[in-house]
MIFIGU-262005 format. One record per residue: residue number from 0; residue in one letter; x, y, z of N, C-alpha, C, O in turn. Coordinates in steps of 0.05 Angstrom, whole numbers. Layout:
BEGIN
[NUM a [X Y Z] [X Y Z] [X Y Z] [X Y Z]]
...
REM end
This chain:
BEGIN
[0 x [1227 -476 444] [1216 -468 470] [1220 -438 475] [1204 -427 489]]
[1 x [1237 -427 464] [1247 -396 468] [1221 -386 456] [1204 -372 468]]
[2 x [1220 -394 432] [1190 -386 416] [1165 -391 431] [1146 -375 427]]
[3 x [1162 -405 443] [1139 -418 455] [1136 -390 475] [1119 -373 477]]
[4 x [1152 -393 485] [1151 -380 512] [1148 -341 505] [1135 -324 517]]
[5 x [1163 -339 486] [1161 -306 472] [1137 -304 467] [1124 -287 478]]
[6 x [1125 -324 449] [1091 -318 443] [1087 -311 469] [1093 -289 478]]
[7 x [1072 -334 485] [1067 -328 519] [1072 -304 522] [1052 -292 516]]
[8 x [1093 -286 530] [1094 -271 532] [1089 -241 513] [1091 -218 523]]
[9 x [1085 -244 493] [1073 -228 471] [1038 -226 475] [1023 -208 467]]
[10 x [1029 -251 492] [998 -246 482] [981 -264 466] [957 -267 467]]
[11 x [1002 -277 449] [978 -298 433] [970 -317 437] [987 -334 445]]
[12 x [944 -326 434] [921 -345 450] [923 -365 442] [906 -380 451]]
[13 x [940 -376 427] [942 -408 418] [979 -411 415] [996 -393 414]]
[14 x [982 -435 413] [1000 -447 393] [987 -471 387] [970 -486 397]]
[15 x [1002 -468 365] [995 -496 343] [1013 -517 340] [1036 -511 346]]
[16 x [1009 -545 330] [1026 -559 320] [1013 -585 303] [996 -599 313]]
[17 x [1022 -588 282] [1020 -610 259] [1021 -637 270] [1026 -639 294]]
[18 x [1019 -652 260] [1028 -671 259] [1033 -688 239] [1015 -702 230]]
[19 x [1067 -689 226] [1074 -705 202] [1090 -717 220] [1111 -708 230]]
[20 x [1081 -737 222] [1115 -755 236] [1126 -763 211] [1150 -769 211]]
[21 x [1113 -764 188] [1134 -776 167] [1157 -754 169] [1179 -762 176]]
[22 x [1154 -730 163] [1175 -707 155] [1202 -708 172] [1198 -705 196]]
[23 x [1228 -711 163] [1239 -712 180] [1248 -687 199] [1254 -693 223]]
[24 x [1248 -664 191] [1246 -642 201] [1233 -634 230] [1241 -621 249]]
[25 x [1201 -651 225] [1188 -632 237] [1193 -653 264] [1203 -675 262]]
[26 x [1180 -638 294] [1182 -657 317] [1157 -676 326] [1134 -670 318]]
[27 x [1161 -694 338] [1134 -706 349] [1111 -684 352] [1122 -663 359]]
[28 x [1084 -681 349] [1068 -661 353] [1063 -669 387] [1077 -656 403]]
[29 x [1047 -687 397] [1056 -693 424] [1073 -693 443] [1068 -688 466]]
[30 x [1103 -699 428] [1116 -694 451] [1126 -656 444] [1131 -643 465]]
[31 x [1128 -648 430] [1125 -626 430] [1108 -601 443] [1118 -579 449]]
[32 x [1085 -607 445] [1067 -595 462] [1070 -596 486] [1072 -575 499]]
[33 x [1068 -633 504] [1078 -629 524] [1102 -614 532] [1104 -607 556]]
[34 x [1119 -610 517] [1144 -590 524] [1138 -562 530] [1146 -548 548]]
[35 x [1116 -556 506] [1107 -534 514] [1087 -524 535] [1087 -501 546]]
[36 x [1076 -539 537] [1059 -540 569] [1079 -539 594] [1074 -526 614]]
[37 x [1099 -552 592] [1122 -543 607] [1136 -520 614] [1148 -513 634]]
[38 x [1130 -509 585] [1146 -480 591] [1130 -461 591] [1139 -439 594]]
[39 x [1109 -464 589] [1098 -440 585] [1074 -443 607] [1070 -466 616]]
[40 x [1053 -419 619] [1038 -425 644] [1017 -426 628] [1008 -449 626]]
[41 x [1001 -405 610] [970 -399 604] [963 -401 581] [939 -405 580]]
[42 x [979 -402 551] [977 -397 535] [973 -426 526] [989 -444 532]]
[43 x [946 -431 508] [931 -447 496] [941 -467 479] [955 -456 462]]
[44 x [941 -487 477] [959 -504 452] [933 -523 441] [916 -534 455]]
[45 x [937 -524 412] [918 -546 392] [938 -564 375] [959 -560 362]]
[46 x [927 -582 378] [939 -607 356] [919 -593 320] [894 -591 316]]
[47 x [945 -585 300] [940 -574 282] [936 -591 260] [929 -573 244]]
[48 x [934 -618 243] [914 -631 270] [921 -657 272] [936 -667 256]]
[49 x [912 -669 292] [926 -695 298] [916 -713 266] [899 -704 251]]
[50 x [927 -736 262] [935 -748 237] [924 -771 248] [937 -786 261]]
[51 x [885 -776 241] [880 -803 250] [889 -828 239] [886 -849 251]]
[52 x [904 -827 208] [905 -845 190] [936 -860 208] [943 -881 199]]
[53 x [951 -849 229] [977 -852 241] [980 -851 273] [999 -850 288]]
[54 x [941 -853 279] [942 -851 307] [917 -862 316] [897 -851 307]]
[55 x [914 -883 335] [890 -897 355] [875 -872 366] [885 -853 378]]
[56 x [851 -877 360] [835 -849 372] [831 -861 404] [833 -843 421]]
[57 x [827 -877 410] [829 -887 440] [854 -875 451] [852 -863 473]]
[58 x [874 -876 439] [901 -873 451] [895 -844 449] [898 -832 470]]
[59 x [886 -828 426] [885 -806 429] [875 -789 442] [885 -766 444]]
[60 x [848 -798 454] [834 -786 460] [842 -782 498] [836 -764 514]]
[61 x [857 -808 503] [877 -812 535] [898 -788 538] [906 -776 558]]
[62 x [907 -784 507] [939 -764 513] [921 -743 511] [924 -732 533]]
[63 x [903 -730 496] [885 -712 501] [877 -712 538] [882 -691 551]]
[64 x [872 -724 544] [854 -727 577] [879 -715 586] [877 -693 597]]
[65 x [904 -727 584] [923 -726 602] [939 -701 606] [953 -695 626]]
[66 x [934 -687 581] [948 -662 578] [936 -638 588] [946 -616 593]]
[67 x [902 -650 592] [886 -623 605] [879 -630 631] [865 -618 646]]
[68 x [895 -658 635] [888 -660 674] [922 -650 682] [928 -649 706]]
[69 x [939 -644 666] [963 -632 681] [959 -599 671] [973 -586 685]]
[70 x [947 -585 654] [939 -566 646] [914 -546 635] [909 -530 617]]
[71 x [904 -558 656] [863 -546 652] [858 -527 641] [864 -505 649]]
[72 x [844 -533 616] [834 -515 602] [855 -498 579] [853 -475 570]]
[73 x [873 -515 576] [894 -501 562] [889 -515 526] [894 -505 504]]
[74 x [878 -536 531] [889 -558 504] [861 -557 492] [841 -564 504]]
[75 x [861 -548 464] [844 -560 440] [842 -583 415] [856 -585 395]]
[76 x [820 -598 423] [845 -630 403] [832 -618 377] [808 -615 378]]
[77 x [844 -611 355] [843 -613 321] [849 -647 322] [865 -659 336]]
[78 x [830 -656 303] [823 -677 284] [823 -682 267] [804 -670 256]]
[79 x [836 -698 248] [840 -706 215] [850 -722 209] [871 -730 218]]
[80 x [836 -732 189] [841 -758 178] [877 -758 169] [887 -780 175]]
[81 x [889 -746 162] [919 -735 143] [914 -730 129] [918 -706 123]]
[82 x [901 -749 109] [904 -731 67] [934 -735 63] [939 -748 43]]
[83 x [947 -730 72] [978 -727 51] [978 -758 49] [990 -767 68]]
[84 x [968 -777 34] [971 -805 25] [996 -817 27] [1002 -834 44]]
[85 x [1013 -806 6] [1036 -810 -6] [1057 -813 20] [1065 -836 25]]
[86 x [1065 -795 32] [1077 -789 51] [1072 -809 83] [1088 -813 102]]
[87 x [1043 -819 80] [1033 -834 103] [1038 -866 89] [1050 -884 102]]
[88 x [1031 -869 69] [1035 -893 62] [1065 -897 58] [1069 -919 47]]
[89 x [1087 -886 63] [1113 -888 68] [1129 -891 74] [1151 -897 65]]
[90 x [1113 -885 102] [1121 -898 136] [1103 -917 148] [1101 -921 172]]
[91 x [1084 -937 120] [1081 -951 127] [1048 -952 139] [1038 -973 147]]
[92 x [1030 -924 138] [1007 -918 143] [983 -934 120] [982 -953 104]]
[93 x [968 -917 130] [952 -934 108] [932 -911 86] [923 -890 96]]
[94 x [927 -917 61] [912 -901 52] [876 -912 44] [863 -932 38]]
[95 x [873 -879 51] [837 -879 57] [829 -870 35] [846 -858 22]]
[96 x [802 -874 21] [784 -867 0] [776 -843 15] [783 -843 38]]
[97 x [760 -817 6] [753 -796 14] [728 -807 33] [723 -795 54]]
[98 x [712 -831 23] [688 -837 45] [702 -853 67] [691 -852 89]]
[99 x [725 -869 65] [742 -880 90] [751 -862 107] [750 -864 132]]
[100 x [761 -844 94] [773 -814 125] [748 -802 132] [749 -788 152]]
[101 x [726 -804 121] [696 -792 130] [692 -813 154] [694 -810 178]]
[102 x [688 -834 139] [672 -852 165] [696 -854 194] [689 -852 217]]
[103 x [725 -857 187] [743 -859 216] [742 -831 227] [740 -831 251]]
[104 x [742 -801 212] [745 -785 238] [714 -779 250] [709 -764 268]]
[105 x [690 -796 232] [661 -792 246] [671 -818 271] [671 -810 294]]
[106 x [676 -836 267] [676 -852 297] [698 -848 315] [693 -856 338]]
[107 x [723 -835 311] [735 -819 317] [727 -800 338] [739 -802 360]]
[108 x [708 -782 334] [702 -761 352] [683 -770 372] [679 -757 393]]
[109 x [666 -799 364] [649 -813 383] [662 -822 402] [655 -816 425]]
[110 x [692 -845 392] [708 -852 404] [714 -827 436] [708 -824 460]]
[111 x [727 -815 419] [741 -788 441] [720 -776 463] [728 -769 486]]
[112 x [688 -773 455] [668 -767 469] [662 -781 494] [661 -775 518]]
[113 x [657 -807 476] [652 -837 505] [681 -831 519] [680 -807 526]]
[114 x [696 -838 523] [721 -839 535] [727 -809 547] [750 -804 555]]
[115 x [714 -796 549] [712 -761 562] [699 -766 582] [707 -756 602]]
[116 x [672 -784 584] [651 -789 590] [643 -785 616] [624 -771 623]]
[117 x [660 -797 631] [663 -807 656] [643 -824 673] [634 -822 696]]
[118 x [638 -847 646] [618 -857 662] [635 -892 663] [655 -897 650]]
[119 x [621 -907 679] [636 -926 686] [653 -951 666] [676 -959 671]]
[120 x [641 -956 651] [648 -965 616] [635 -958 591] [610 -960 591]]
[121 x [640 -953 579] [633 -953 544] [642 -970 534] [662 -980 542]]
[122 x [627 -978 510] [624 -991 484] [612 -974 458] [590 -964 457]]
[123 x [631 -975 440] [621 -974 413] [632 -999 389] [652 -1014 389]]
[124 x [611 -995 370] [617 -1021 355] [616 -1002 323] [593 -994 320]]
[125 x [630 -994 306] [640 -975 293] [647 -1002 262] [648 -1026 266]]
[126 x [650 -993 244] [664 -995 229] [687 -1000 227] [694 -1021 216]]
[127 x [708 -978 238] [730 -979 233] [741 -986 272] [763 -997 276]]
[128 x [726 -978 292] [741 -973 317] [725 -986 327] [703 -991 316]]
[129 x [732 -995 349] [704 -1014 377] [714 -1004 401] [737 -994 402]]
[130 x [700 -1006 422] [704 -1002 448] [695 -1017 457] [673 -1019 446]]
[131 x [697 -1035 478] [692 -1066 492] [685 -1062 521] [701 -1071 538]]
[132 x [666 -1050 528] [667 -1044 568] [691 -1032 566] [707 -1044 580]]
[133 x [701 -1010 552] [725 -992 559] [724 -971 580] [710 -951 576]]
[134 x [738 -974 603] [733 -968 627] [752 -928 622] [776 -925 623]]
[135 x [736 -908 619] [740 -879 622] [756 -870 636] [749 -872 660]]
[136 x [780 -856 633] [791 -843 662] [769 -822 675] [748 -820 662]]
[137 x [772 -810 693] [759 -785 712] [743 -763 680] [749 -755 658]]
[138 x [723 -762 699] [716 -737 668] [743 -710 672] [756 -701 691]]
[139 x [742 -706 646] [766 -674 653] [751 -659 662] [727 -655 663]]
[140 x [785 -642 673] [768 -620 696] [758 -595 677] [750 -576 691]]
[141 x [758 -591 655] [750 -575 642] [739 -584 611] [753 -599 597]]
[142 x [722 -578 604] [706 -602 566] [740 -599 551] [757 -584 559]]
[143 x [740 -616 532] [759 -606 520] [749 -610 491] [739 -631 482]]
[144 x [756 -578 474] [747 -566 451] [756 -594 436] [776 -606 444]]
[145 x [738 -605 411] [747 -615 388] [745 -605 367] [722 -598 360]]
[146 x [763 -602 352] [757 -586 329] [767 -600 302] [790 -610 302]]
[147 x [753 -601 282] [759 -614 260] [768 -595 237] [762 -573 228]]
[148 x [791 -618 231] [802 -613 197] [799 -621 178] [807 -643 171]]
[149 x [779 -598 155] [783 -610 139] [776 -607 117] [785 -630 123]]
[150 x [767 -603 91] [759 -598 62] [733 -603 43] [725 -589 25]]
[151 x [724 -628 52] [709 -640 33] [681 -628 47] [676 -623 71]]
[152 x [664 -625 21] [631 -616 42] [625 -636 72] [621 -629 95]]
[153 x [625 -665 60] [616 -691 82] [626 -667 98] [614 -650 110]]
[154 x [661 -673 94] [667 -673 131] [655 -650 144] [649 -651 167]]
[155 x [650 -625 128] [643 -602 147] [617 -607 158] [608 -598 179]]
[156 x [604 -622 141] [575 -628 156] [575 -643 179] [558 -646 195]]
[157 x [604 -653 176] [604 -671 209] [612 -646 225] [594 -637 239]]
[158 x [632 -633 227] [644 -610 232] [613 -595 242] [615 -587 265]]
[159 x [591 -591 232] [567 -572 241] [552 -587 261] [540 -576 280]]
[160 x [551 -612 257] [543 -631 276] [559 -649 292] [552 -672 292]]
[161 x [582 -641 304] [594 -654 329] [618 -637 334] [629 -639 356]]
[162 x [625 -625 322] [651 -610 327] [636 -580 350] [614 -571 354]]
[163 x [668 -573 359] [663 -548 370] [682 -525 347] [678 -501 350]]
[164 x [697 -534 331] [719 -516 320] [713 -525 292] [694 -541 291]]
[165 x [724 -520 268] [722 -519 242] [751 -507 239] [759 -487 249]]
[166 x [764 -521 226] [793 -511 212] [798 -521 175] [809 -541 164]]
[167 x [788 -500 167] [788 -514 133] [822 -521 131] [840 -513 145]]
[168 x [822 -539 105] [845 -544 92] [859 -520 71] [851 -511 49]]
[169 x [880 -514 87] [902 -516 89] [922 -500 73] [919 -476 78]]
[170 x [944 -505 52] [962 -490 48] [951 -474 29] [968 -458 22]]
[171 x [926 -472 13] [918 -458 -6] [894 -444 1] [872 -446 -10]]
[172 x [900 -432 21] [872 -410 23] [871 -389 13] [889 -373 14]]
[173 x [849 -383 -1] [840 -356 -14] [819 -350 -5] [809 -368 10]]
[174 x [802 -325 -7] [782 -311 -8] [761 -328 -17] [741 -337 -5]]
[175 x [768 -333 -41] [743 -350 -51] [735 -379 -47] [713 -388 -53]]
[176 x [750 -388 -38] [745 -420 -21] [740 -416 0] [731 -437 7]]
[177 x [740 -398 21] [739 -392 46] [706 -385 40] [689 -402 41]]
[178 x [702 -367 35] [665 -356 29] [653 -373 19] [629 -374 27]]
[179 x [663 -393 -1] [642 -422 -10] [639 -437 12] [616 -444 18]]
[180 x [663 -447 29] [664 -460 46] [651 -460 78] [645 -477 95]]
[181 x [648 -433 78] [637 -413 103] [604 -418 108] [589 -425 126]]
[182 x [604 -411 77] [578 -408 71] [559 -432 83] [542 -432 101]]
[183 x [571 -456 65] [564 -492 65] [563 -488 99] [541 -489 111]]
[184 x [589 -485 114] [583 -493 143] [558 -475 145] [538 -489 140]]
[185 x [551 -451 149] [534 -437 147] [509 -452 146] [496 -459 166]]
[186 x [504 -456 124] [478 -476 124] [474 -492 128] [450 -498 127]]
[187 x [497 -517 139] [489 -544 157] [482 -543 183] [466 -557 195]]
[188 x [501 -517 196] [487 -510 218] [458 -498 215] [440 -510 227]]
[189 x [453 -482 204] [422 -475 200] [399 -493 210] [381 -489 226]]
[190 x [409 -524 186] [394 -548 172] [391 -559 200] [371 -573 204]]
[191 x [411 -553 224] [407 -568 255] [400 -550 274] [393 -557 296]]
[192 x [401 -531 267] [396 -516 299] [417 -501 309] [412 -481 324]]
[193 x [436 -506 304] [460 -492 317] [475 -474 307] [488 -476 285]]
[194 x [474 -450 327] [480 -421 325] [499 -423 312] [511 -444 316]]
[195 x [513 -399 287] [536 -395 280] [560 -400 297] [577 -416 289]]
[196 x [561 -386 321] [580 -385 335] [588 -403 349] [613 -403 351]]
[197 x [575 -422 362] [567 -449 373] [610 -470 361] [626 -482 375]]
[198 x [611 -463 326] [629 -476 325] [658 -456 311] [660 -448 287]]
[199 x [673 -454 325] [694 -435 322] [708 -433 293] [702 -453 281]]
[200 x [719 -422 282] [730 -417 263] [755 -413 257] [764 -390 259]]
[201 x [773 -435 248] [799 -435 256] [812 -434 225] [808 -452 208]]
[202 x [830 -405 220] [845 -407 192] [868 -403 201] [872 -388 220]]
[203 x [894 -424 184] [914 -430 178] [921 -416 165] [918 -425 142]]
[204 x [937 -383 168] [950 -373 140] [982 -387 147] [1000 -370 149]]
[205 x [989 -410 151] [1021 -409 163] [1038 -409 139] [1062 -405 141]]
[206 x [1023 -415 111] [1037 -405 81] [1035 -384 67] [1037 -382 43]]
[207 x [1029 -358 93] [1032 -325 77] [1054 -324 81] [1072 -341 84]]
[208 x [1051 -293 82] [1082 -281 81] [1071 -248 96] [1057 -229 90]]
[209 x [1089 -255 118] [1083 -216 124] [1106 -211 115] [1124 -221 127]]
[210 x [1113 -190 84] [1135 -172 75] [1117 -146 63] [1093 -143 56]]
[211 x [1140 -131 63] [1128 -101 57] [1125 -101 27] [1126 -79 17]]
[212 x [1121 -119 11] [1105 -114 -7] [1088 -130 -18] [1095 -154 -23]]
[213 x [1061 -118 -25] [1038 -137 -31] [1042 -155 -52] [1057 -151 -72]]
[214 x [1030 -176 -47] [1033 -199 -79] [1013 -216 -81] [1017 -236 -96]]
[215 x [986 -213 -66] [967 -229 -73] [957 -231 -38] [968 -216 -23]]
[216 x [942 -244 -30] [918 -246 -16] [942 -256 16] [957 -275 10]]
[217 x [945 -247 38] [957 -251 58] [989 -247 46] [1007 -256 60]]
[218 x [996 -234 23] [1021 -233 28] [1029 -210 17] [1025 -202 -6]]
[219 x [1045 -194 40] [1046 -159 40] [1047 -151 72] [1045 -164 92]]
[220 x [1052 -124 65] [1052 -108 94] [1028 -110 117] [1005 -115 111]]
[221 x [1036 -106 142] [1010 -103 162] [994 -104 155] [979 -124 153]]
[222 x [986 -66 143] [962 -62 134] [940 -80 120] [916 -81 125]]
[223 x [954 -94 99] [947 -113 89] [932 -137 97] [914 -150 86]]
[224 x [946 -139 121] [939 -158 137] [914 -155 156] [896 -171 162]]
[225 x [918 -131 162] [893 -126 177] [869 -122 164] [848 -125 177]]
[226 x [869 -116 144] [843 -111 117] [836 -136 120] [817 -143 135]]
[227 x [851 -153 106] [832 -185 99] [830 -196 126] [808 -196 136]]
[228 x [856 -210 142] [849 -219 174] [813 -203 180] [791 -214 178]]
[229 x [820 -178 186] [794 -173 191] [763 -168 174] [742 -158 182]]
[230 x [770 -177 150] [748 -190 129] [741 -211 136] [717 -215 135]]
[231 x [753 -226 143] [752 -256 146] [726 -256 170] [702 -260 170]]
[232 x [748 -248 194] [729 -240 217] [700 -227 218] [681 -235 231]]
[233 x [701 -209 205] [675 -196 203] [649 -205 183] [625 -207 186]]
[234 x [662 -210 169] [641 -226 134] [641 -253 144] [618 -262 143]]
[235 x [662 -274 155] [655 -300 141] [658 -319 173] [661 -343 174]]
[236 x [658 -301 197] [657 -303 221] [681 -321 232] [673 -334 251]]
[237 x [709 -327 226] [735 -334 240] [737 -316 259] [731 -292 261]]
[238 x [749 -330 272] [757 -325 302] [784 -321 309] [796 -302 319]]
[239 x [792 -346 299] [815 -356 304] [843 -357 280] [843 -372 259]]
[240 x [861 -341 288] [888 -342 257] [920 -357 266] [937 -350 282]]
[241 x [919 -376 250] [949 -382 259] [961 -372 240] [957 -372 215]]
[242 x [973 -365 250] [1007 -340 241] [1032 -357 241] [1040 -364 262]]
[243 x [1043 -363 222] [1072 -374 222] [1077 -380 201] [1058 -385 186]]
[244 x [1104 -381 191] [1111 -411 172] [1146 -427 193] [1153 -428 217]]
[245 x [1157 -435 167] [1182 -450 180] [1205 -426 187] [1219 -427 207]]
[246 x [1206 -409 173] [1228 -395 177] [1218 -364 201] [1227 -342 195]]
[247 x [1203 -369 223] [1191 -354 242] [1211 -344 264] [1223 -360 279]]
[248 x [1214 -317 266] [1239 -309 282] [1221 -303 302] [1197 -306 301]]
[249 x [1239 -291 328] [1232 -270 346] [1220 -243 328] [1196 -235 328]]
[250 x [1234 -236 317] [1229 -208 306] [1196 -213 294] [1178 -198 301]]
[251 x [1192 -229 282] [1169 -239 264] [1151 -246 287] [1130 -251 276]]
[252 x [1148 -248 301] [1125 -257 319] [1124 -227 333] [1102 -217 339]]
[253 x [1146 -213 339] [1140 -181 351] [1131 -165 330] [1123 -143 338]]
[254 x [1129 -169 305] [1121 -149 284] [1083 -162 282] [1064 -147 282]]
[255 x [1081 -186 282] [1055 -196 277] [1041 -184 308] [1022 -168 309]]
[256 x [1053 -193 328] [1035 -187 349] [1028 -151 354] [1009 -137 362]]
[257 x [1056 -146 345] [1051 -101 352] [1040 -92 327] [1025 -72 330]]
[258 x [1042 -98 307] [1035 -85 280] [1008 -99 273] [993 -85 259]]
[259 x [999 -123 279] [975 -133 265] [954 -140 287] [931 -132 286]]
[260 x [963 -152 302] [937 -158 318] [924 -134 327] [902 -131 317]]
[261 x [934 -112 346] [919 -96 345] [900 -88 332] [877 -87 339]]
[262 x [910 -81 307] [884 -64 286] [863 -85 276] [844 -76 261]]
[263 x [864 -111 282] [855 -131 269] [830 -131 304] [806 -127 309]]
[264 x [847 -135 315] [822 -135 345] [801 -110 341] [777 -109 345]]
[265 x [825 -85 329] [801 -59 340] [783 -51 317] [766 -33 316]]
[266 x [789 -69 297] [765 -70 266] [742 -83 275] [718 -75 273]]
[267 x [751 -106 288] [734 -128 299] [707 -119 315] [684 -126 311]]
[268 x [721 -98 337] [709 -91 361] [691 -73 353] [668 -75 361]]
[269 x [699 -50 333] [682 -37 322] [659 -45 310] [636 -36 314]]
[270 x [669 -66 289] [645 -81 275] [623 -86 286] [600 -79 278]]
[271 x [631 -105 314] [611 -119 327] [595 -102 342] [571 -108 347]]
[272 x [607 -77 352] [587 -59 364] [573 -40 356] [563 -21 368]]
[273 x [570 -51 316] [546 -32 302] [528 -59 306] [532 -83 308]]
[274 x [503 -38 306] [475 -49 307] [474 -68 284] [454 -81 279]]
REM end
């Protein structure tokens, strides 16, 4: 919470959180958030991303409602199937074929839509999920962003057609999966109609390293940081950077926020205001 609240006061427009309930380490991603909605007044929070293979999208899509009718306009739901198999089937979860996590987080996000709705009942009849005259709470007082996680071409094509956010997978990002990947969303939106910008761009570096010396792609000094961060931004249109890993001090969130964001905003600003 000390952290939570230093960001807040540093400036930065999100926090994030996972969701492994297997790990014993890590905390509830839910009840964690709500904590942080607690402590903190303005600053944005996303499920990094919620784990459908370990969670009722009905149910999810209610603690979603509930967190942006005590905090409007604060909460972004991330969506994903899990992928970590091994670890889900452990505690007892279940494991998906790559076209089984396709088809649950596509009815998934239908699920979460009807139930936003605010109309008197819904029904869906799904594959994997149903809705039976399922009676909607109040529409929220503000849309709430969905944004999907995730790797495989399918899912981004769902990602270009129903999502508002895009967050590729995960602990191995490079340059060059990022521009193949960019690209692909790139052209499914094309294939529909919908503007680049239309769906946000959300990268995970939380397995760099800001240290003062370079060693490959996000891991090295500021400067460093601000070169590619704002490559990213400018060439392959991200928006959005989560910054962290496990071992995140005070000091480390005051060096990211005074040393990097700046030059990374004023690359940005420049860019966009050439013709």
């Amino acid at each position: 919470m000390r952290l939570a609240k230093l960001a807040e006061e540093l400036g930065y427009d999100l926090i994030a959180a996972p969701d492994h309930p297997y790990r014993p380490q890590y905390l509830d991603g839910w009840t964690f958030l709500s904590a942080v909605f607690g402590a903190t007044s303005s600053v944005r929070v996303f499920t990094d991303v919620i784990n459908l293979s370990l969670r009722q999208p009905a149910v999810v899509a209610k603690s979603a409602w509930s967190l942006e009718a005590m905090a409007p306009g604060r909460l972004a739901l991330g969506l994903g199937s899990g992928g970590l198999w091994d670890e889900i089937s452990g505690i007892g979860g279940p494991v998906w074929s790559p076209r089984e996590a396709y088809e649950h987080v596509d009815e998934a996000v239908s699920v979460c839509r009807l139930l936003w709705s605010c109309e008197e009942t819904v029904s869906f009849t799904g594959k994997h999920y149903q809705l039976n005259e399922a009676k909607p709470p109040p529409a929220p007082k503000q849309p709430i962003d969905l944004w999907i996680g995730c790797g495989k071409p399918a899912m981004r094509r769902l990602a270009a057609r129903e999502a508002d956010g895009w967050i590729p997978n995960g602990d191995g990002i490079n340059v060059e999966n990022l521009t193949g990947t960019s690209k692909h969303l790139d052209d499914e939106l094309a294939k529909i109609g919908r503007p680049p910008g239309e769906v946000r761009r959300i990268c995970n570096t939380i397995m760099k390293k800001l240290q003062a010396k370079s060693e490959g792609f996000l891991f090295g000094p500021p400067e460093q940081w601000i070169e590619e961060i704002s490559a990213l931004a400018i060439d392959l249109g991200f928006d959005t950077f989560v910054f962290g890993d496990r071992d995140t001090t005070e000091a480390h969130l005051h060096r990211f926020a005074e040393e990097v964001v700046p030059g990374v905003r004023d690359n940005v600003a420049r860019a966009r205001s050439r013709p």
